[in-house]
N, C-alpha and C positions, 0 to 999 in steps of 0.2 A: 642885751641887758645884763646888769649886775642881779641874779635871781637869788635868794634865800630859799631853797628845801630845806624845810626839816622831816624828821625821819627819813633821811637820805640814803638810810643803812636795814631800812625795811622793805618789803616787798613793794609795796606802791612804790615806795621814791624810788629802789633802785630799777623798776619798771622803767619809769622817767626818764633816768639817770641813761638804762640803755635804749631809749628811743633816739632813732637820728636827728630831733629837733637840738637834744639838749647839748648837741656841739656847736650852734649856733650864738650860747648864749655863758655869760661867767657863771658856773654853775657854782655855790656856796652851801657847805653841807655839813655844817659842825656838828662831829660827835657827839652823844650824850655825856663824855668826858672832856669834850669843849667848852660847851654850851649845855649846861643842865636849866632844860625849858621851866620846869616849876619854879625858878628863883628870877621874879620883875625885876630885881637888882639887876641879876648879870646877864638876861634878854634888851634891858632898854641898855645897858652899857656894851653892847655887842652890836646896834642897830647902832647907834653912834658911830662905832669902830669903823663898819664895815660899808654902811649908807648903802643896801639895797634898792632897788629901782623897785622891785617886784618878789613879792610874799608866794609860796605854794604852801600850803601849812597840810603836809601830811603826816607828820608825826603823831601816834599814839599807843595808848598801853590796848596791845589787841590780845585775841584769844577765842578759845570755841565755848562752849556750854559749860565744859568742868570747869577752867580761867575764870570766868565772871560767875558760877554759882560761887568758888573758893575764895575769890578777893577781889568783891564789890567795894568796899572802901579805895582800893589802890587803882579800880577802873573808872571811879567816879573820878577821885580829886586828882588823881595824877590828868586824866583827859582833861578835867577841867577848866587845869588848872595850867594846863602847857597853851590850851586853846588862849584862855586871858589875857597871858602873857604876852603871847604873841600877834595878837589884834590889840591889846593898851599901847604896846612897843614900838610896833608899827604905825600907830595913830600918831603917839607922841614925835619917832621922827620923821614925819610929814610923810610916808611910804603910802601913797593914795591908792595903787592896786594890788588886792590881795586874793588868792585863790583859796578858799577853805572846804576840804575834806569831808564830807558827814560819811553820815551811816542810815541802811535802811532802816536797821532799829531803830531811827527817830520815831515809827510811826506806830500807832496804840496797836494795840496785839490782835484786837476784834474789828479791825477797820476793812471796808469792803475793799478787795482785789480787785483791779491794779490798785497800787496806791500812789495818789494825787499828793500834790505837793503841799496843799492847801491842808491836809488831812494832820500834818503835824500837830500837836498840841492838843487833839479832838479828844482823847480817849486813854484808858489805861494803857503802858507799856509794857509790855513782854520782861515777865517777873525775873526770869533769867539770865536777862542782860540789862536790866533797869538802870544800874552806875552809871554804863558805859553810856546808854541811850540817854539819860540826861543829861550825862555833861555836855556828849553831843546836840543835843537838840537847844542848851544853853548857849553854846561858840555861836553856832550858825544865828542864834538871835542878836547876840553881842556885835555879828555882823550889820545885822538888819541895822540895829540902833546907831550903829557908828555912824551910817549910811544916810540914816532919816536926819540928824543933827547936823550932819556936813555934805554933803553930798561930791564934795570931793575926793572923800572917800569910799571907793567902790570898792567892796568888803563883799566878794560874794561867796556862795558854796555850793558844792554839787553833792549830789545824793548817790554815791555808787548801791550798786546791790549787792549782793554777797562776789566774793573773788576767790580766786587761786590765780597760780602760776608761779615762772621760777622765783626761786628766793623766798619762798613762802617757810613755815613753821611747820615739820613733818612731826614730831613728836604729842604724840595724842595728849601728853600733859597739858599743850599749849597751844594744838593746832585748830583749825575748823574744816569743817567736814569733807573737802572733796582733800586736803592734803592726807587730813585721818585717814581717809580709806584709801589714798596709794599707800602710804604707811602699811594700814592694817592687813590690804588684801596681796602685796608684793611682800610681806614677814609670813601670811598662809602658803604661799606658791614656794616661797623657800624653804622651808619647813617642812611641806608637806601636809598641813592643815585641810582637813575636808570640809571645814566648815568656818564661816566669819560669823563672829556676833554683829546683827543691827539694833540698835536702840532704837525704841518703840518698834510701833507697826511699818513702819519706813514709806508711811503712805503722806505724810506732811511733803509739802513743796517747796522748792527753793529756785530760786533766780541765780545761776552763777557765772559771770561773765572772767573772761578771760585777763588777767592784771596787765598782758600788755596792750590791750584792747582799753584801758582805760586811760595806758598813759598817753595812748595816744588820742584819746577825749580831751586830756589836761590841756597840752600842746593845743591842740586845735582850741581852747577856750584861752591859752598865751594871749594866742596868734589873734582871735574873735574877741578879746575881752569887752568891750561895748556892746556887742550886740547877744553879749551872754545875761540872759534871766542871773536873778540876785538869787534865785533857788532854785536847780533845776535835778532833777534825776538822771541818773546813767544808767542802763541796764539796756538789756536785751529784747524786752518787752513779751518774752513767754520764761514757763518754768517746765519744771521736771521733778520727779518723785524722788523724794531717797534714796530709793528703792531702783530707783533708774540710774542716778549716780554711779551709787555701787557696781551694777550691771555694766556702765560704760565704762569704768576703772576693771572690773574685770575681761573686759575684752583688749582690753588696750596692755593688759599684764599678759594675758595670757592664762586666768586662772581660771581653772573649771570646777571648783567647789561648790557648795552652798550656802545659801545664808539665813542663821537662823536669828529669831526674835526676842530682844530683851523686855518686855511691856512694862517691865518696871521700873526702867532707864526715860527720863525727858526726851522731848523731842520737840519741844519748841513748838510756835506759830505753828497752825496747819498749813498757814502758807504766807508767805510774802515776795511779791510781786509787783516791779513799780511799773508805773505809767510812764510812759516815754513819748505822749505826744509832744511835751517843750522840746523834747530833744531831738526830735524826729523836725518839727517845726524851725530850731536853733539848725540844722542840717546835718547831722553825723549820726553815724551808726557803727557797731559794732561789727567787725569782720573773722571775727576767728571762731571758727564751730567746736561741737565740747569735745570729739575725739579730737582733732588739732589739738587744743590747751591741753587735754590730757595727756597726749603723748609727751609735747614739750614739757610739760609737769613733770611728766615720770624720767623724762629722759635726765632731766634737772636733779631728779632723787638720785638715781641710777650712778651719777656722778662722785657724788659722798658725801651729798646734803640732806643727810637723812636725821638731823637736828633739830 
């Protein structure tokens, strides 16, 4: 197939990108100096151009906790607004399947663990990523709607859970958390640092699946698209502490410091944790364990992607 990625040049797509599926198929992946996603003008006159068979919509404006407390305007409407674009785009030129991206942040911040897919919409969202989580939780509805009006159009989305892996964002201005701490805790072990700061108590939990482990979820829902749920979650179906993070980035560096407690720094959800029975049901699962991803992470920085 003639396939459209966008963010082609981000950690997810170029996941994708280097999964052995994606030599199978015409892979299309404009720049954001190609194709600037926020402008409907020049997305429906590039879907014209180019007549993709098949949509992956994984481009977006991502980032950790500092990124979305600092510039919630540019994480709303830029996601927003690239989502829109390229689900009206693809409707207008008849492009009937399309893969669409979310985020766990879709789900309210006090909602019981695991979280169900059904649980979207129920409840406040996590103040810290708010933007980004509406725009998201917007697209993947823009999906629904397309869906219910035409049914030609099968417009669905997957729900990853938090990720790393190569090609990720090392630089703490911009990254999320298991990059920040190969970052933070491989500049202590160089240095000579005795001690890493953690923000808060580091007892909050996170779900963090491996990015090549997801591309190869994508691929398999390519390959499955009919019998893939119109909403479904990707994750690994247990979590781990901050606090264990850090601990498995410091074994895999090599650091034997300590680490002390910032309580005045955020720290997010005490936990989020999806539910993986559709996925578990759907057939696929996750195969790469955290010291694995970690290492291939670090080995990934180690290189001189430390950006």
């Amino acid at each position: 197939m003639r396939i459209l990625l966008t963010g082609g040049r981000g950690m997810v797509g170029r996941n994708i990108i280097d999964h052995s599926k994606a030599a199978e198929h015409e892979m299309l992946r404009p720049t954001s100096q190609e194709l600037d996603l926020r402008n409907f003008a020049s997305v429906s006159s590039w879907f014209k151009r180019y007549k993709p068979d098949f949509v992956i919509h994984a481009a977006g404006r991502v980032g950790g906790i500092q990124a979305n407390i600092r510039e919630p305007v540019a994480f709303l409407t830029d996601n927003l607004d690239m989502g829109r674009n390229i689900l009206l785009a693809a409707r207008e030129a008849g492009v009937t399947r399309l893969l669409n991206l979310g985020s766990s942040c879709m789900y309210p911040r006090n909602a019981q663990n695991p979280l169900r897919e059904e649980m979207i919409l129920t409840g406040e969202l996590e103040p810290t990523n708010e933007g980004y989580a509406l725009a998201k939780i917007l697209v993947a509805r823009l999906c629904e709607y397309i869906e219910r009006e035409d049914p030609r159009f099968q417009y669905k989305t997957l729900v990853p859970c938090n990720l790393y892996g190569p090609h990720d964002k090392f630089d703490p201005a911009h990254s999320h958390l298991v990059p920040a701490i190969i970052h933070k805790v491989s500049q202590a072990k160089r240095t000579g640092l005795t001690e890493v700061e953690v923000w808060g108590t580091g007892n909050a939990r996170r779900e963090f699946m491996y990015a090549g482990d997801l591309a190869d979820c994508v691929w398999s829902a390519v390959e499955r698209f009919e019998a893939l749920p119109g909403l479904m979650n990707v994750g690994l179906g247990s979590d781990l502490s901050i606090l264990d993070y850090y601990h498995a980035v410091a074994r895999i560096v090599g650091y034997s410091g300590t680490f002390v407690h910032d309580l005045t720094k955020p720290e997010g959800m005490a936990q989020k944790l999806v539910n993986i029975d559709k996925l578990k049901e759907w057939g696929w699962r996750a195969t790469t364990n955290l010291d694995q991803g970690v290492e291939q992470t670090y080995q990934f920085y180690l290189q001189g992607h430390q950006a």
